[in-house]
TORKEVEX-529748 format. One record per residue: residue in one letter; x, y, z of N, C-alpha, C in turn. Coordinates in steps of 0.001 Angstrom, whole numbers, padded with zeros to 6 digits, always signed. Example, Ala and Ser with C-alpha at 12.3 -4.5 7.8 and 13.67 -1.06 7.14 Angstrom:
BEGIN
a+013190-005690+007800+012300-004500+007800+013200-003300+007800;s+012850-002250+007080+013670-001060+007140+012900+000030+007870;
***
This chain:
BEGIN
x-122351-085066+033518-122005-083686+033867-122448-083398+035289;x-121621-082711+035961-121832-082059+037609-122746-081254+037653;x-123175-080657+038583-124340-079543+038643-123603-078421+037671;x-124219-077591+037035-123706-076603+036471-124260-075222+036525;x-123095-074160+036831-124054-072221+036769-124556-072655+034919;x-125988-071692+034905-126253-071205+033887-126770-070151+033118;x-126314-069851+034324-126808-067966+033982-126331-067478+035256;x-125921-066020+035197-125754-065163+036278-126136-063492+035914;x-126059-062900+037194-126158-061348+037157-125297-060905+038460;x-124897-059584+037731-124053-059026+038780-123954-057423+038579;x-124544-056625+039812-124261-054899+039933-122938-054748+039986;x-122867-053594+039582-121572-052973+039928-121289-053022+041173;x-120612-052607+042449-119981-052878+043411-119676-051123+043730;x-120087-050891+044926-119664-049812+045095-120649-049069+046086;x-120798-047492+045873-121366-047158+046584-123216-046309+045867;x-124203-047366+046309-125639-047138+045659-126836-046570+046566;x-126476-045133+046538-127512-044555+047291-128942-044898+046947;x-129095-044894+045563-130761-045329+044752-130812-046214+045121;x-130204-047210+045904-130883-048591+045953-130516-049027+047286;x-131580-050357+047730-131801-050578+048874-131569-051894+048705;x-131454-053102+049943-130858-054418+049862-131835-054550+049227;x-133243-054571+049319-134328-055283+048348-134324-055329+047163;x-133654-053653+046876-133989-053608+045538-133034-054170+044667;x-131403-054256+045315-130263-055182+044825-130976-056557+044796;x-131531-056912+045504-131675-058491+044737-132725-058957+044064;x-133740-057976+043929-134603-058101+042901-133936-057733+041169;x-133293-056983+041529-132680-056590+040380-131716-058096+039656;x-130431-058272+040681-130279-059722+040260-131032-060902+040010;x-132317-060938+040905-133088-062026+040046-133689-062148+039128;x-134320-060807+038572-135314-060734+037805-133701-061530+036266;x-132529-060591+036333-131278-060606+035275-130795-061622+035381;x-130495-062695+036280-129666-063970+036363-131029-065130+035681;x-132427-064870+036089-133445-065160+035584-133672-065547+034375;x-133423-064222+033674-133480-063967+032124-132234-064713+031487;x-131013-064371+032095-129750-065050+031632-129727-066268+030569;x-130073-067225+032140-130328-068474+031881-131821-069253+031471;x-132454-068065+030868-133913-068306+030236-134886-069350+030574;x-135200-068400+032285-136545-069547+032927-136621-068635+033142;x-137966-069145+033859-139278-068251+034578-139209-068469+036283;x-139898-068197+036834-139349-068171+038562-140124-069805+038733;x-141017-070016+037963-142013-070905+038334-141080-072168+038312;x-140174-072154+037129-139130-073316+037153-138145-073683+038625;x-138091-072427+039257-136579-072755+040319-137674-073507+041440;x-136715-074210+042073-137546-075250+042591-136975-075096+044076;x-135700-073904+044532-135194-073501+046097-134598-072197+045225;x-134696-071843+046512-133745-069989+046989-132577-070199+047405;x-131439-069814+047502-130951-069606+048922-130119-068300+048593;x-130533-067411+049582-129855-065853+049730-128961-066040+051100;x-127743-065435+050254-125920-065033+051090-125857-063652+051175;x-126597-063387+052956-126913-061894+053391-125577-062035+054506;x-124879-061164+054960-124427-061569+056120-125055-060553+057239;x-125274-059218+057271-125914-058617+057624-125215-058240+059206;x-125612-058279+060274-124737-058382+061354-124716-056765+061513;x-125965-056395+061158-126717-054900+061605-126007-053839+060578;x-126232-054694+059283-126083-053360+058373-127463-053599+057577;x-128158-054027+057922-129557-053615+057501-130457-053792+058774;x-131504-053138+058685-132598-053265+060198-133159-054590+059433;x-133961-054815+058749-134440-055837+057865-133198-057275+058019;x-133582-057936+059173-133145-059310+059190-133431-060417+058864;x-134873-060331+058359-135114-061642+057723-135474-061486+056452;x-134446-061765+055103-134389-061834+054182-134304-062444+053241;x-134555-063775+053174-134859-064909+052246-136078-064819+051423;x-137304-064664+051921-138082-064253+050821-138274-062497+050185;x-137125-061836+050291-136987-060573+049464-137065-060782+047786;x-136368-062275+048093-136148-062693+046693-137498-062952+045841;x-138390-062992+046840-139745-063274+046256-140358-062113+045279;x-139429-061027+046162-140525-059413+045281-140263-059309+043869;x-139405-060056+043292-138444-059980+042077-139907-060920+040865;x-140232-061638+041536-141843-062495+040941-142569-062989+042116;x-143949-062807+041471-144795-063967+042553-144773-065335+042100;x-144224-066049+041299-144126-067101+040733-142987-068133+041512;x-142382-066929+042817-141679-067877+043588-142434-068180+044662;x-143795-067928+045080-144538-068068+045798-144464-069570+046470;x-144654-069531+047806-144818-071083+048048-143443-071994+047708;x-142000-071041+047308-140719-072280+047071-139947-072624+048412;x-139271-072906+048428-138682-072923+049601-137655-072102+049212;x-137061-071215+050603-136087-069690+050648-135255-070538+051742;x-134163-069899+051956-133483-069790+053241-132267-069283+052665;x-131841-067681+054031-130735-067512+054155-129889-068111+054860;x-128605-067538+054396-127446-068683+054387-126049-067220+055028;x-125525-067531+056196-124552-066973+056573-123421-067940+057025;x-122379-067321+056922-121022-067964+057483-119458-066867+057280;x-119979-065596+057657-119390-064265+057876-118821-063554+055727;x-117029-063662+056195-117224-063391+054251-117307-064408+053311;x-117502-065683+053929-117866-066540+052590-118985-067120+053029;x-120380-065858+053217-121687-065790+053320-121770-066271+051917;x-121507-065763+050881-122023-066151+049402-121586-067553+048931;x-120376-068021+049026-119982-069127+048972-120686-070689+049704;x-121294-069863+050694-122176-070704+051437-123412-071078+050866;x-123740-070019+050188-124795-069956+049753-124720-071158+048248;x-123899-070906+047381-123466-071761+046302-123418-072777+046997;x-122796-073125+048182-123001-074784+048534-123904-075312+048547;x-124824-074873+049708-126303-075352+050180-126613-075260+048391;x-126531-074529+047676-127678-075152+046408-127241-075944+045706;x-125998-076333+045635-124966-077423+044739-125441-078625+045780;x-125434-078639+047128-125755-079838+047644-127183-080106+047546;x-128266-079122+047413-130060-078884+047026-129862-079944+046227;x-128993-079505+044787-129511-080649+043619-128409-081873+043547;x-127157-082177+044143-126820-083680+044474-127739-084461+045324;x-128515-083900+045951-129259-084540+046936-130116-084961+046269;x-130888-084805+045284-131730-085085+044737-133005-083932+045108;x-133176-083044+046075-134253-082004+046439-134224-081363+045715;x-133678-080766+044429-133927-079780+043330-133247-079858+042044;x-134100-079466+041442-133499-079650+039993-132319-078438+039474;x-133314-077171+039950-133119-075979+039421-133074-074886+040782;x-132003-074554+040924-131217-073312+042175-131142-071942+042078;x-132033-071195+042615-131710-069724+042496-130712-069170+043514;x-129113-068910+043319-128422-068292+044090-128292-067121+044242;x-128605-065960+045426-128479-064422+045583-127396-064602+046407;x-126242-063225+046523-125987-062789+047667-125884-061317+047471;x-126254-060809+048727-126312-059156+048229-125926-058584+049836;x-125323-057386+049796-125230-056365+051218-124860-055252+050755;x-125729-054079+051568-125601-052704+051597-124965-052307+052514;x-124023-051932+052558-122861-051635+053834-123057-050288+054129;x-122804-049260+052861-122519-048013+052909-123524-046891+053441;x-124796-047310+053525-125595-046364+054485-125531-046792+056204;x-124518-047561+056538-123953-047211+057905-123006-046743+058411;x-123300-045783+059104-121877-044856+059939-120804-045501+059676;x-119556-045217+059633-117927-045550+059784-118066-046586+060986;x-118265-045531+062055-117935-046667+063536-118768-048329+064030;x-119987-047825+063046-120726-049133+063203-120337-050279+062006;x-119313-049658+061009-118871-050485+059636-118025-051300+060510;x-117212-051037+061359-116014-051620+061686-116731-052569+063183;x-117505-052332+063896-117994-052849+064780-118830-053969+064173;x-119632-053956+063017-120007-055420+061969-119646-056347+062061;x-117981-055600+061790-117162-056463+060899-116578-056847+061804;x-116485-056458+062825-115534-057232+063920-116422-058515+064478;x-117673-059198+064058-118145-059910+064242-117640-060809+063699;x-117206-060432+062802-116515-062058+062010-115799-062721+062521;x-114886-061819+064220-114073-062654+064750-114156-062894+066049;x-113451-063417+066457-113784-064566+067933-113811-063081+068822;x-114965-062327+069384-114902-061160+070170-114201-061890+071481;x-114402-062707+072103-113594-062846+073386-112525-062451+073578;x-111628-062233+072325-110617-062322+072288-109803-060659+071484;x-111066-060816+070377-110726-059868+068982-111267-058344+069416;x-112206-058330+070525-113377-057557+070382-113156-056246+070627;x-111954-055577+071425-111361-054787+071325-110315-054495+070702;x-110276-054683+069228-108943-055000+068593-109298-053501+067938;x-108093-052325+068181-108299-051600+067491-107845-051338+066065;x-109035-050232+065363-109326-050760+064199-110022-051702+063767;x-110677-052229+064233-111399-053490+063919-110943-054689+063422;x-111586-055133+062322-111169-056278+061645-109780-056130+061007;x-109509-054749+059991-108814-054284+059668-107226-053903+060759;x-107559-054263+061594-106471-054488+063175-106610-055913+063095;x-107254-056722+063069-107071-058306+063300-105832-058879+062418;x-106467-058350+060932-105404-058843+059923-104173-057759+059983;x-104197-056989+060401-102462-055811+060669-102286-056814+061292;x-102640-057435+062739-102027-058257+063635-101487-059455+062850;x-101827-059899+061883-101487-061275+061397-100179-061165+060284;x-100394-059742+059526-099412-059155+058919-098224-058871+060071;x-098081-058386+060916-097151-058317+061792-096468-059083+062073;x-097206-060232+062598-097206-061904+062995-095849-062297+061789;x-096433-061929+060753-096076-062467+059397-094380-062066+059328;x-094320-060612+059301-093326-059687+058967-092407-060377+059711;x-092459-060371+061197-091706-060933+062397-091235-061920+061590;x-092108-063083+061417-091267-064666+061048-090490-064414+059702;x-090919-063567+058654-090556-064222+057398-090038-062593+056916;x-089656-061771+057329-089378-060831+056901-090553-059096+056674;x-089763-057957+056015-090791-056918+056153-091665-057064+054630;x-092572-057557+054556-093231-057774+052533-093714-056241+052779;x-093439-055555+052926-094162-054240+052376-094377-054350+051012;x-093304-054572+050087-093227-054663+048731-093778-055541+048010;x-094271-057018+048657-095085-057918+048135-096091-057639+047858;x-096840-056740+049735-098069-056305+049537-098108-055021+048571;x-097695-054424+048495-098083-053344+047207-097650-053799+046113;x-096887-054981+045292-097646-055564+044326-098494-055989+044180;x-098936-056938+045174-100367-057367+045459-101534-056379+044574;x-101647-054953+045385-102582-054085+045545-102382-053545+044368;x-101004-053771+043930-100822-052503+042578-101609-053555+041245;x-101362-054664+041498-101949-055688+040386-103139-056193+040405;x-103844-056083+041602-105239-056377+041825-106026-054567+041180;x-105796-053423+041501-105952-052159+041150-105738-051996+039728;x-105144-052751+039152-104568-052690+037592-105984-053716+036921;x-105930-055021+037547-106692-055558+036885-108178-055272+036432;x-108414-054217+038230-109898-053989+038104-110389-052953+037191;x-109286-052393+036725-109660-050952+035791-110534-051720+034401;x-110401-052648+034087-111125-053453+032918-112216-054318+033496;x-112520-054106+034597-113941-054909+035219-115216-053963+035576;x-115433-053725+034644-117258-053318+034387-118213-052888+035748;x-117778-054093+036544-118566-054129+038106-117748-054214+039125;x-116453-053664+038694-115755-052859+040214-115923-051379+040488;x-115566-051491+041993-116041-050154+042822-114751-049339+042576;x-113410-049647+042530-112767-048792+042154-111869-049305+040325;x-112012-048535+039476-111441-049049+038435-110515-047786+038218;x-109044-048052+038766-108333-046851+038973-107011-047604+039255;x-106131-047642+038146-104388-048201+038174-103309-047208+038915;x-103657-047685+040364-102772-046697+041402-100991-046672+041172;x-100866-048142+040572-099273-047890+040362-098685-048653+041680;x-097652-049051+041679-096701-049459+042646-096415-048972+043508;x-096197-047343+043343-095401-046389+043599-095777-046023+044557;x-097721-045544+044442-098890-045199+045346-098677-046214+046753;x-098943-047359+045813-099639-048898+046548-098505-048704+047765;x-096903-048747+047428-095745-048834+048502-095570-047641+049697;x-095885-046549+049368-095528-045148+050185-096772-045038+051165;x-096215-044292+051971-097576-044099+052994-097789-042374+052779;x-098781-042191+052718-098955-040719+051821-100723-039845+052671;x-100785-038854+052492-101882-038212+052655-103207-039637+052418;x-103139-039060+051137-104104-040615+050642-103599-041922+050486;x-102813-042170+051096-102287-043615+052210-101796-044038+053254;x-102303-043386+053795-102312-043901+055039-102229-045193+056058;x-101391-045421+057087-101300-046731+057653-102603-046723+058795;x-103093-048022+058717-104809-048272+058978-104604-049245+060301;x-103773-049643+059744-103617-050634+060932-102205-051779+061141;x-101203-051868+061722-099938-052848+061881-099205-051566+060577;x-098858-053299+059923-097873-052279+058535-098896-052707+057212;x-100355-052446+057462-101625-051949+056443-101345-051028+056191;x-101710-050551+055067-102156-049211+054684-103907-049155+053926;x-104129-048502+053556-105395-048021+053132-105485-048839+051572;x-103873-048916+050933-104219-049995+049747-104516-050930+050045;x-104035-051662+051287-103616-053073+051276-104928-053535+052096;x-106065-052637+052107-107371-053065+052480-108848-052818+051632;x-109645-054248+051578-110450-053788+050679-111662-052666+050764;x-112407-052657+050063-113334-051538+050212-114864-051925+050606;x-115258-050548+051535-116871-051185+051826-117361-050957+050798;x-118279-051768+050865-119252-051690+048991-120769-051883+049110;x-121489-051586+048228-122603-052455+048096-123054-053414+046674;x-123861-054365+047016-123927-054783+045586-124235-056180+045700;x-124929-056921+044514-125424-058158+044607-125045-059179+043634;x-124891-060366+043065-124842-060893+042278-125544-062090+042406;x-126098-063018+041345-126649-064002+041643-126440-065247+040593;x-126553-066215+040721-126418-067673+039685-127704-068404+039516;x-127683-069143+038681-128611-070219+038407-127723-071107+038290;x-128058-072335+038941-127732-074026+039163-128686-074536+038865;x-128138-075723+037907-128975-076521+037518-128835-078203+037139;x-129480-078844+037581-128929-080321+037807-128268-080725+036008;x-127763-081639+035786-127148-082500+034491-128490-082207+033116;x-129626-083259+033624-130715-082829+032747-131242-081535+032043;x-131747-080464+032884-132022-079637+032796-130534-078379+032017;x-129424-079204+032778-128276-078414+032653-128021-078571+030755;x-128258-079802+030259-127865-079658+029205-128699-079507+028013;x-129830-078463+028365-131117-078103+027868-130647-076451+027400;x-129708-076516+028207-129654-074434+028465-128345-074065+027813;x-128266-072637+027308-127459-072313+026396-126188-071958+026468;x-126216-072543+027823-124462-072587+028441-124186-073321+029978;x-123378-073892+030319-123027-074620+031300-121647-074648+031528;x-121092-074156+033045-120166-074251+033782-120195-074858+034628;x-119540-075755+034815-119407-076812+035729-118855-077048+036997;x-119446-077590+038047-118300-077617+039407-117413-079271+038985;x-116658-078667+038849-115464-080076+038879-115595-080736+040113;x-114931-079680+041125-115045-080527+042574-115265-078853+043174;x-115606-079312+044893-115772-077970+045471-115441-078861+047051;x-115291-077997+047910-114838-078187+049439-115069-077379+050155;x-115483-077515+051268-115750-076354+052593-115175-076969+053683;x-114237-075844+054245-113166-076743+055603-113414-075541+056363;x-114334-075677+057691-114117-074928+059407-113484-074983+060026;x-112666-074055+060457-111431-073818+060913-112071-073597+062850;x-111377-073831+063663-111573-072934+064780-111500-071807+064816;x-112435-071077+065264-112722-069353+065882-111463-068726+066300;x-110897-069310+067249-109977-068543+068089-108786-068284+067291;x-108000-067349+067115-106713-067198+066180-106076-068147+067330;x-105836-068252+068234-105092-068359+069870-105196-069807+069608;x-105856-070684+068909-105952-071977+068790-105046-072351+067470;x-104946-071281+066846-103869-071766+065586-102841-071309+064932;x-102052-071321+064046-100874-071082+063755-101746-070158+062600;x-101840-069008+062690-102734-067663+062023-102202-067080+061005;x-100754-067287+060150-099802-067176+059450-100113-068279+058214;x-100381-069483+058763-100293-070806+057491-101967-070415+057074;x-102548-070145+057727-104416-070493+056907-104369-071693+057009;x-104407-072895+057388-104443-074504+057469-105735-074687+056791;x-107125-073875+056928-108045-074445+056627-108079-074173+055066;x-107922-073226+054820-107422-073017+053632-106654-074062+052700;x-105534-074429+052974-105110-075123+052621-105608-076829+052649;x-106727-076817+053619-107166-077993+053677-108129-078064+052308;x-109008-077106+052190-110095-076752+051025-109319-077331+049763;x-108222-076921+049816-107324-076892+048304-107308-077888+047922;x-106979-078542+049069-106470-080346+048469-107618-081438+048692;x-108320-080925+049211-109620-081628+048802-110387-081285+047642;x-110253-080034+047494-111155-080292+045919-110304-080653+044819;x-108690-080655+045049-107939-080595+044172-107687-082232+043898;x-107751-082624+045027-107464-084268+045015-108907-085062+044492;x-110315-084437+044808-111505-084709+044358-111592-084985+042755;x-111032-083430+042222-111212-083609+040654-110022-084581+040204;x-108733-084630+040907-107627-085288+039768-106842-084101+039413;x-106682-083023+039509-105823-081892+039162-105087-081068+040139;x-103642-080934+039520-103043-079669+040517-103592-078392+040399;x-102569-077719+041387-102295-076107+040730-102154-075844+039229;x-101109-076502+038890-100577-076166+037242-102011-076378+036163;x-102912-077289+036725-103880-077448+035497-104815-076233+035515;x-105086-075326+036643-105514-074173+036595-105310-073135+035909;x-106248-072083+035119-106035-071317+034452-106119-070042+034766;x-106462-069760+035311-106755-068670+036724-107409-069017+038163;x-106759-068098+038917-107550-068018+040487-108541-066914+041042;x-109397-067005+041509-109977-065876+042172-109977-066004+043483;x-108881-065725+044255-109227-065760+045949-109029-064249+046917;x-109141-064794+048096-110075-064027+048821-108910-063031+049719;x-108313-062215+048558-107808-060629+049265-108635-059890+050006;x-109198-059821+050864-110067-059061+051983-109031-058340+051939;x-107704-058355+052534-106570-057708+052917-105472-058040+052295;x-103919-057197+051614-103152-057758+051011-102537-058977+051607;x-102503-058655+052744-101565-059828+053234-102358-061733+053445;x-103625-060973+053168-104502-062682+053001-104009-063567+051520;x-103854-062235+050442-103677-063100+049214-102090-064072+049612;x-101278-062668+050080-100140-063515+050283-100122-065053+050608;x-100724-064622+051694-100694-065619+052461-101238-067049+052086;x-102410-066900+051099-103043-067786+050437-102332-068235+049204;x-101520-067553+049001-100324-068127+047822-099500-069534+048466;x-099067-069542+049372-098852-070297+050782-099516-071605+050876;x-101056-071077+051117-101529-071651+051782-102221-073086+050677;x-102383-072548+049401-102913-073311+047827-102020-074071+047426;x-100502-073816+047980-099510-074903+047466-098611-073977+046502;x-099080-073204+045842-098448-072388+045165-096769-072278+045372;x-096540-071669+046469-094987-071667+047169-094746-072425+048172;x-093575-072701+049348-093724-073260+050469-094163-071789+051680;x-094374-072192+052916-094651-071167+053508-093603-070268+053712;x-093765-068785+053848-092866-067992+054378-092166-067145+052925;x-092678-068041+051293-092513-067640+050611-093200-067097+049434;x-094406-066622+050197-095252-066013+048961-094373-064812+048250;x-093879-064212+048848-093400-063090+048125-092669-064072+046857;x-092275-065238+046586-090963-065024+045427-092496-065084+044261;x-093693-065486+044478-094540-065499+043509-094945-064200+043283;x-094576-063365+043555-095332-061690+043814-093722-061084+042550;x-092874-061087+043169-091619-060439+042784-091521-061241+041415;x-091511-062592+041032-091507-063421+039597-092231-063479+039119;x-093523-062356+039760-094703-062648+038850-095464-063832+038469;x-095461-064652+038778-096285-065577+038933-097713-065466+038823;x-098222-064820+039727-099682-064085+039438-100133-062994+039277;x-099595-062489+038315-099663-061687+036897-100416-062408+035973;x-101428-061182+035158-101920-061645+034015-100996-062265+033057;x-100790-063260+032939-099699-063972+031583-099181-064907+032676;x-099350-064720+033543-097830-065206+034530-098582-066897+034868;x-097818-067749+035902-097776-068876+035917-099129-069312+036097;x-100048-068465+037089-101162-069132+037869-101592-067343+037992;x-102585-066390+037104-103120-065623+037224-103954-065453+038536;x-103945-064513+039223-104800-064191+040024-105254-063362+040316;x-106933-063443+040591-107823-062229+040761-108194-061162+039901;x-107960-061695+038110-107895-061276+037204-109239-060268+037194;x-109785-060313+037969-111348-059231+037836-111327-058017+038958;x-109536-058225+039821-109115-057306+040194-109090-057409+041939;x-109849-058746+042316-110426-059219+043395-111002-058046+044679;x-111181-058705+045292-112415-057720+046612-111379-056647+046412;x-110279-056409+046287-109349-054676+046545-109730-053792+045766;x-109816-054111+044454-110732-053123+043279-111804-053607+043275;x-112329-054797+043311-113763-054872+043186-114873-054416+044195;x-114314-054584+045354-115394-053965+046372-115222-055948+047010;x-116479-055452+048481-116314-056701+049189-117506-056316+050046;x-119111-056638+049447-120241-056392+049775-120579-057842+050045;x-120317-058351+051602-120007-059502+052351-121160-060174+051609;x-121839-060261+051606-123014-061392+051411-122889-062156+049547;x-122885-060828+049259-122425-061162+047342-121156-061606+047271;x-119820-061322+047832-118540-061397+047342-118602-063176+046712;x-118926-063592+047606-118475-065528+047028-119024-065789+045752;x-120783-065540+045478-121482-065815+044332-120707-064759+042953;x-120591-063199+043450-119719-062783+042745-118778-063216+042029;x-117828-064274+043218-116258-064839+042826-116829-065910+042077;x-118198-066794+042058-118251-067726+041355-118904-066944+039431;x-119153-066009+039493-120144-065065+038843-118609-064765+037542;x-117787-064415+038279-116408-063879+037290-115927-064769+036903;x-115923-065980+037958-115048-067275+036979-116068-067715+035898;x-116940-068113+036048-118166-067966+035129-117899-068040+033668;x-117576-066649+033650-117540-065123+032351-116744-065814+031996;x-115405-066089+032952-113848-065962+032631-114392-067329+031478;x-114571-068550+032183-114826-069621+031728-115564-069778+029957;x-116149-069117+030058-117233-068845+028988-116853-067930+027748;x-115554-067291+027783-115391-066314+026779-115514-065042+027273;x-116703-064723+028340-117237-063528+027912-116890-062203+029016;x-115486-062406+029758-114888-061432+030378-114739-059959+029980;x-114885-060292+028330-114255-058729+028018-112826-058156+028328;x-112545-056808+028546-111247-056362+028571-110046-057595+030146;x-111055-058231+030997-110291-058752+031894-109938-060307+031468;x-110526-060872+030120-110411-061847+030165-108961-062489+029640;x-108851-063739+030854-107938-064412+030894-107654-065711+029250;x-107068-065531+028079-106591-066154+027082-106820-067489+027142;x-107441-068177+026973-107511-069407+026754-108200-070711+028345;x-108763-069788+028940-109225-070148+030219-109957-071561+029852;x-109583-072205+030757-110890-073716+030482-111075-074035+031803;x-110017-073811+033300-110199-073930+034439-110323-073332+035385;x-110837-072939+036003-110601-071752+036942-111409-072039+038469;x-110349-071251+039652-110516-072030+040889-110964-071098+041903;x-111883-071205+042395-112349-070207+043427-111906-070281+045181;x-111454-068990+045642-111171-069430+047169-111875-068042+047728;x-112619-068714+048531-113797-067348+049251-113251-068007+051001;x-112827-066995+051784-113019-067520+053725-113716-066612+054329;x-114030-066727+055500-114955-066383+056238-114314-066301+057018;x-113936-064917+058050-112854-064774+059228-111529-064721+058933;x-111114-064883+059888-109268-065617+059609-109438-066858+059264;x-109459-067222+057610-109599-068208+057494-110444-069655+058159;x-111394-068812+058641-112483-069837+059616-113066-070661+058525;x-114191-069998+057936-114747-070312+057161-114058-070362+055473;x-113842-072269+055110-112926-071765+053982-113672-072964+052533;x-113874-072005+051563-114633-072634+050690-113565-072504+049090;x-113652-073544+048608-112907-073507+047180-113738-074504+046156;x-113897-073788+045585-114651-074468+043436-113775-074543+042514;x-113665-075405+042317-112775-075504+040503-114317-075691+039736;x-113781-074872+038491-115037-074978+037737-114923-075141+036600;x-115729-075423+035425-114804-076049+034187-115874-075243+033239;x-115986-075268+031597-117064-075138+031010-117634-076374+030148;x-118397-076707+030201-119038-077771+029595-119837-077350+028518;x-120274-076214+027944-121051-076029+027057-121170-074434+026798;
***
């Protein structure tokens, strides 16, 4: 057996005045802790997925995780960034902790408090994620980077207005049955397509659906090597996993395909022995509608230029060929940069295990994670299985 999650915890997503980054990840450790029924004294590394980038004054945060017990005293901590697949990063470094042989047993956090900073400094953050030489006056921020790529898009392959508000209308649908989304509210098609008082165009041909939400919120995992793994009262497995770095500059690449993306896919996909089709659901990384699109594309799913016929045939629809984002992804769930990846590994998890509740996907045994960082800079994908 591969390294395996064996326990997790996860806040709701949203907006938490009572609570502070500290207190989000004490909260997940003390609960992902208990989950998977150890004591702190057992985990043998940390690693916390903060991205931070001045939404907290508090920059050094790896041993926060400590306040949760003193029994982590003396382990080794380290945070782990690589913009939005800060959390995903974080799941690596501890999946590679115990192939390496340096740990048995992995405590994964990622957590960020976004929402006690001003509007103008939310979008100035976030515009860190991209190549400023270039991006740094992009108005609108980040949320202008990807209009620009949607534009990009529209130009070559037509206007998807209508793709993207299925997108949004089916990610918004899904999240109404997810426990720990920030918005659980079935806007409808109707909403998702029109540009209205309360929809407004944000940026290119964005609107306010077709972008996700600032959030706060933490989630966390336990990893645990084969031995130990098949001691504990449940085990999900990494089949295969991949991380592909893309270049910074959009200006260096064809910003429409995601290449790195697509590189992730077929390396973990060619790693385990399985296509697309053996998948039972997806969870990837809608930051913006037009990313899922695009990542429909980019996974093999369609050829390029044709995500929409998977949107319009339903395809990824609950029931449909290759489900996606069945927990409603970052658009209803929220997208509290540092948690989102461990999150995305946190839902496949559940999904895997039975224990989704109203979102769960029928007969799940596989399920594939895609978390990026930037325009597809940073690009990480997990297939994960259940073993026990």
């Amino acid at each position: 057996m591969n390294v395996a999650i064996t326990g997790w915890a996860h806040t709701p997503f949203g907006r938490h005045e009572d609570e502070t980054l500290e207190s989000l990840i004490v909260r997940v450790t003390r609960e992902a802790l208990a989950h998977a029924g150890i004591d702190a004294p057992e985990v043998d590394a940390v690693f916390l997925g903060h991205f931070n980038a001045g939404f907290s004054v508090q920059d050094f945060t790896a041993s926060l995780v400590f306040q949760a017990d003193d029994g982590f005293r003396f382990k080794p901590a380290t945070r782990v960034e690589n913009a939005c697949a800060t959390g995903s990063a974080a799941v690596a470094q501890g999946v590679a902790a115990i192939e390496s042989g340096q740990a048995r047993v992995v405590l994964v956090v990622g957590a960020e408090q976004m929402s006690r900073t001003p509007g103008p400094e939310i979008g100035t953050n976030l515009l860190r994620a991209s190549y400023l030489p270039e991006d740094g006056g992009t108005p609108a921020g980040f949320a202008g980077v990807f209009g620009q790529i949607a534009a990009l898009y529209f130009q070559r392959h037509g206007d998807q207005s209508d793709a993207l508000a299925t997108i949004a209308a089916k990610n918004h649908r899904n999240g109404v049955g997810n426990p720990y989304a920030q918005m659980r509210k079935d806007l409808g098609y109707a909403f998702c397509r029109a540009e209205s008082e309360g929809n407004p165009f944000v940026a290119g041909p964005l609107k306010r659906t077709d972008c996700s939400l600032v959030s706060d919120g933490a989630a966390a995992l336990v990893l645990m090597a084969p031995g130990p793994a098949a001691e504990a009262p449940r085990a999900v497995a990494f089949r295969a996993r991949a991380h592909v770095q893309d270049f910074l500059p959009m200006s260096k690449r064809d910003i429409t395909l995601f290449e790195g993306c697509t590189q992730a896919w077929r390396q973990a996909l060619d790693q385990a022995g399985l296509g697309l089709k053996d998948l039972s659901f997806v969870e990837t990384h809608d930051c913006f509608t037009i990313a899922e699109l695009i990542e429909y594309e980019a996974m093999g799913l369609v050829p390029p230029g044709q995500g929409h016929v998977a949107v319009t045939e339903g395809w990824t629809q609950p029931g449909g060929r290759l489900p996606v984002n069945p927990s409603g992804g970052l658009k209803a769930k929220g997208h509290p940069i540092g948690a989102t990846g461990v999150s995305m590994h946190v839902m496949t998890a559940m999904q895997l295990c039975g224990e989704a509740g109203a979102i769960q996907v029928p007969g799940a045994v596989l399920g594939g994670v895609f978390n990026m960082g930037g325009t597809a800079v940073a690009n990480y994908v997990s297939l994960l299985e259940r073993q026990r």
